[in-house]
N, C-alpha and C positions, 0 to 999 in steps of 0.2 A: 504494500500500500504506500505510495507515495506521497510525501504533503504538499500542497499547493502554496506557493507563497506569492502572496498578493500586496505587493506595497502601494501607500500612497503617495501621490503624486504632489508633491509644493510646489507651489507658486513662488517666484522671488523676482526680482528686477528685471531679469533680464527676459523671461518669459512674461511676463506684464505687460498690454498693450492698454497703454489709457487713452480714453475717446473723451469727445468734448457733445455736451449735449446743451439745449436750451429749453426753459420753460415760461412757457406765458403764463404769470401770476392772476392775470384776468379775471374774476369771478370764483377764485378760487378760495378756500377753505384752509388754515393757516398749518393747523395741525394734519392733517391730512396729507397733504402737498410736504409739509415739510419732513414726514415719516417715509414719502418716499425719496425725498430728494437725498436723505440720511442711510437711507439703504444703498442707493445707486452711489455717495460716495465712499463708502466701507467696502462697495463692489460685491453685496450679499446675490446681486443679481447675474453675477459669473457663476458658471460652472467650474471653475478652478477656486471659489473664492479658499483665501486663508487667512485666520484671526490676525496672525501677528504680520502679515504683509501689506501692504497698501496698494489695494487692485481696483480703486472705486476709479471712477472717470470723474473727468470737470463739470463742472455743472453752473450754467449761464442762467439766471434768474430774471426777466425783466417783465415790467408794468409791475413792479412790485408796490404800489401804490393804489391799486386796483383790486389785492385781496380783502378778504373776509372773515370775521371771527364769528362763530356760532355763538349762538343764544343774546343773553346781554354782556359777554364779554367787552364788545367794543365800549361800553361805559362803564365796567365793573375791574377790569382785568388792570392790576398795576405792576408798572415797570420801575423798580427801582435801582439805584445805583450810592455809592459812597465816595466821597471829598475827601476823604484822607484827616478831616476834621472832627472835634469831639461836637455830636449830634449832625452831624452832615451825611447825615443820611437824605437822600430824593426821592421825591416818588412822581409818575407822571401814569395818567391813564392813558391806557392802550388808545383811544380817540386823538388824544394832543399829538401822542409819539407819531403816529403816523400820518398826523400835516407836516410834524419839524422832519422827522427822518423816517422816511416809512419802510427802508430797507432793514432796519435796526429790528424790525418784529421776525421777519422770516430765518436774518443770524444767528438771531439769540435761540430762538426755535429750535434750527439746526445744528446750534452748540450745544444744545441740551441734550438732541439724541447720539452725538458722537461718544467715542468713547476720550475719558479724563485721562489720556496721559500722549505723550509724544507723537504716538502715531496719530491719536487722534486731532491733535494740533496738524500734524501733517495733512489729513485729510478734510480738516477745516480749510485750508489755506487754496485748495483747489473749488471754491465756491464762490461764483462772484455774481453779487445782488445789484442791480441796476432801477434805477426811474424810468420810466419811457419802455419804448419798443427800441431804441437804439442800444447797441453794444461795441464795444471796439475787438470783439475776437472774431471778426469775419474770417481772416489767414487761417484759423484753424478750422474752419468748415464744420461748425457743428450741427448735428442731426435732431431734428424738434423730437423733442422726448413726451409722448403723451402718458397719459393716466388711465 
C-alpha cells in the first residue's frame, strides 16, 4: 500500500499577480461594499489565497460621496478622533463627515475589516478612495468590479 502525498501549494511574491479594479460608490450601502472591497484586498477571492501573503489587488473607489448608510445611521453614527490633548477628544456625525471628507467613511470602514498588523497596513495602502467619477490610474487599466 502506498501513501499519497499531497502538498500544499503557497502563494509568495513572485507567483502573485495583482490587478487593479474600480468601484462606483453610487447608491451604495457603506458596510456592504466595504466587506467586499476588504475581501478582494486580502485577495480571499483567489484561489491561491494565503493568510500571511499579500494576494489582494488594488482597489479604485470613486463617487464616494454618493454612498449610503442604512437605517438612521447617517444622523446617529459618530466618528470620532483625539488631539493628542487632555479632553480632546472629537466627535462629528457620520452627516457632517461626509460634506467635509466623505472618502474618510469608506477608509475607516475598510481599516476596520483588514487585519491589525503589517501586512494589513500593507494591504491598506493599495486602496485608493476618490470624489467624483474621475481617477488618475487610467495607465493601469482597471476592470469595473461589480457586486
Amino acid at each position: 500500500m502506498s501513501k499519497l502525498h499531497f502538498t500544499t501549494k503557497h502563494a509568495n511574491e513572485a507567483t502573485v499577480k495583482h490587478n487593479w479594479y474600480v468601484v462606483d460608490g453610487t447608491n451604495q450601502t457603506v458596510g456592504r461594499m466595504c466587506a467586499r472591497i476588504a475581501a478582494v484586498l486580502r485577495g480571499k477571492n483567489k484561489a491561491y489565497y494565503t493568510p500571511h501573503v499579500d494576494c489582494g489587488d488594488f482597489i479604485i473607489v470613486t463617487n464616494c460621496e454618493k454612498v449610503k448608510l442604512s437605517g438612521n445611521k447617517m444622523d446617529e453614527k459618530l466618528y470620532d478622533h483625539y488631539t493628542g490633548y487632555p479632553g480632546g477628544r472629537k466627535e462629528e456625525v457620520a452627516k457632517d463627515l461626509q460634506k467635509r471628507r466623505p472618502e474618510v467613511l469608506i477608509e475607516r470602514a475598510v481599516k476596520g475589516m483588514l487585519p491589525k498588523n503589517r501586512l494589513g497596513r500593507q494591504m491598506y495602502k493599495k486602496l485608493f478612495v476618490y470624489q467624483g467619477a474621475d481617477h488618475p490610474h487610467g495607465a493601469q487599466q482597471p476592470k469595473e468590479l461589480k457586486f
